[in-house]
C-alpha positions in Angstrom: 0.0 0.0 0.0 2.9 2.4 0.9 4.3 1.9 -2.9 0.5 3.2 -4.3 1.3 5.8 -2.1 4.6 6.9 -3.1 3.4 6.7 -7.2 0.8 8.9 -5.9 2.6 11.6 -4.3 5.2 11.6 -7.5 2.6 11.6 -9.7 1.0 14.5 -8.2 4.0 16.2 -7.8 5.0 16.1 -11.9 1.6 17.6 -12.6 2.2 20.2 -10.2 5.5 20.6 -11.9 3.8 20.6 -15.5 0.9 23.0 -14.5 3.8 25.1 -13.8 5.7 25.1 -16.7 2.4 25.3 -18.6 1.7 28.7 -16.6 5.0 30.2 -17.2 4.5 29.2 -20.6 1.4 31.0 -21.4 2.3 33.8 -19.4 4.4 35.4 -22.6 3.1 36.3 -26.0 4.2 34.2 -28.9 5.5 36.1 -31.8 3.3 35.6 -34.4 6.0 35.6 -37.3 7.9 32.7 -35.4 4.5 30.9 -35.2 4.0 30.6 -38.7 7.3 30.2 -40.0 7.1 26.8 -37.3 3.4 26.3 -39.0 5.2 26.6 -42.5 7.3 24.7 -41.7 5.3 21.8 -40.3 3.1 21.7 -43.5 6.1 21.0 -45.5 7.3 18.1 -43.3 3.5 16.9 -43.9 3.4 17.4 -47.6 7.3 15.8 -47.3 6.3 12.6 -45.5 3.1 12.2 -47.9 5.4 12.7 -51.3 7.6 9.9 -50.0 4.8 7.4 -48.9 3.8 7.7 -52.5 7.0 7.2 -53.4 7.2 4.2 -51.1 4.2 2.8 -52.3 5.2 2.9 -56.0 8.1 1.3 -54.9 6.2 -1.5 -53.7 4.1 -1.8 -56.5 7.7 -1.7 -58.9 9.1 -4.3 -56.6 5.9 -6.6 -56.6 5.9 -6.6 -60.3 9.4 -7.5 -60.4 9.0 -9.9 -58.2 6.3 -11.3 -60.0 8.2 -11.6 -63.7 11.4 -13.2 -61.5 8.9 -15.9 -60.7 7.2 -16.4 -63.9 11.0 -16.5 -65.6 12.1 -19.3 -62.8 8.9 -21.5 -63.8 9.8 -21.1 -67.2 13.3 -21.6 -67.1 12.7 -24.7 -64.9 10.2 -26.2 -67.4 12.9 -25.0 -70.4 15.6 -27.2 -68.1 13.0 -30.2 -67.5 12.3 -30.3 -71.0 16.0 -30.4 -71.7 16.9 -33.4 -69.8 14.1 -35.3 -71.2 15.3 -34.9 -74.4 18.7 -35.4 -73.2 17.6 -38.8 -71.8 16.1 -39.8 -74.8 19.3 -38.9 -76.4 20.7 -41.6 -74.2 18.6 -44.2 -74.7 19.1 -44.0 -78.5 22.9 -44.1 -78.4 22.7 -46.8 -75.9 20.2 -48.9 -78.5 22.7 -47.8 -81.3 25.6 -48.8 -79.4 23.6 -52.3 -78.8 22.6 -53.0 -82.1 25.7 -52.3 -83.2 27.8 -54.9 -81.4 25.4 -57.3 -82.4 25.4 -56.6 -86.6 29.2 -56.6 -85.7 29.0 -60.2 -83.9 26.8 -61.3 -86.6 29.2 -60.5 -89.4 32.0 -61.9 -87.7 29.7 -65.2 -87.4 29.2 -64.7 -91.0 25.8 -64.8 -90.7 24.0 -61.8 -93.0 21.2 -61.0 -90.8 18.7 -58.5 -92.8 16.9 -57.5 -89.8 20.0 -56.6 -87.5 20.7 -54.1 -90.5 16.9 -52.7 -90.4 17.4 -52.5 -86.4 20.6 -50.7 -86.5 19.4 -48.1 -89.2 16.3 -47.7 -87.3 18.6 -46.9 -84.0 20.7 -44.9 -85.6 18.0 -42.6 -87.4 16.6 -42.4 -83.8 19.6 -41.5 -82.1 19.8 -38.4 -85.0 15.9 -37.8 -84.2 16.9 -37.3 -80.1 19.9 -35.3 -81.0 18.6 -32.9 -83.3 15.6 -32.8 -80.4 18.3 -32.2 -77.8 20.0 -29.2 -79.9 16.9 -27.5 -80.4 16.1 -27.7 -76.7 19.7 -26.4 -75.8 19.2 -23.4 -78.5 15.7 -22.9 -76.7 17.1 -22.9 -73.5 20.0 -20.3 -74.8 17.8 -18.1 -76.5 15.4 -17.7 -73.5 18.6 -17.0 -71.1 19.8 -14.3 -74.0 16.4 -13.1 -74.2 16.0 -12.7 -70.4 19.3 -10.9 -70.6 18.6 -8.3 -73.1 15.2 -7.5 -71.4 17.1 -6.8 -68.0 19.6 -4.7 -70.0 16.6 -2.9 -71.4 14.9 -2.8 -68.1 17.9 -1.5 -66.0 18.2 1.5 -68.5 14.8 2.5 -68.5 15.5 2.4 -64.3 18.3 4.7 -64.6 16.5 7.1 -67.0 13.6 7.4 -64.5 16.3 8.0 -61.7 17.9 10.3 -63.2 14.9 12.3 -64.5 13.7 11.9 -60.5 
């Protein structure tokens, strides 16, 4: 109870203090001049601080955008790499067949047995093992022309950034 007490009196005490200085305070006149030039003064802090929370907001806005095409370019570039290694997979498997059929047309001519369809087979491997690399060069051109692409429109995009800075 003595504590309640004690924050009492000092609370008491400080508005005794601050009717005080409030007293003393009022007690002079103000010059009028110095009162507006602080009003003045005041208004353009407010209209400050408003220009730069549109400012900030914009910002915002420019930065959610960005953020936006950064996302859209990692989907794509991820399904531009999936697609890549597909192919590339497939590119493997043909060689692989190729490389199978071939050792066995070689085994069967060292037989000397002519087998027709061991020829057809390893033609047919071999035109698919062309099919899945001209398919994996296209993907790899793809995949470097969307990277190039991505480039030039950052290029593009950081100038027109600097241009609006330095017209800012």
């Amino acid at each position: 109870m003595s504590e309640i007490e004690e924050f009492q009196r000092r609370i008491n005490a400080a508005l005794d203090r601050i009717g005080t200085q409030i007293e003393a305070g009022s007690g002079g006149a103000a010059d009028p001049a110095e009162l507006n030039e602080l009003r003045q003064a005041l208004d353009d802090e407010k209209l400050a601080n408003e220009q730069l929370q549109e400012r900030i907001k914009a910002l915002r806005t420019k930065r959610n955008a960005l953020e936006e095409k950064l996302e859209a370019a990692r989907e794509a570039k991820s399904a531009e790499m999936t697609k890549l290694d597909t192919e590339l997979q497939a590119l493997r498997r043909a060689n692989q067949q190729l490389r199978d059929n071939n050792k066995a047309l070689r085994e069967a001519n060292e037989a000397g047995v002519a087998e027709p369809h061991l020829i057809n087979k390893s033609m047919l491997a071999e035109l698919e093992s062309l099919r899945a690399t001209r398919a994996t060069d296209r993907a790899e051109t793809e995949a470097i022309l969307a990277m190039l692409s991505a480039a030039i429109e950052g290029a593009t995009d950081a100038d027109a950034g600097a241009s609006d800075r330095e017209e800012a």
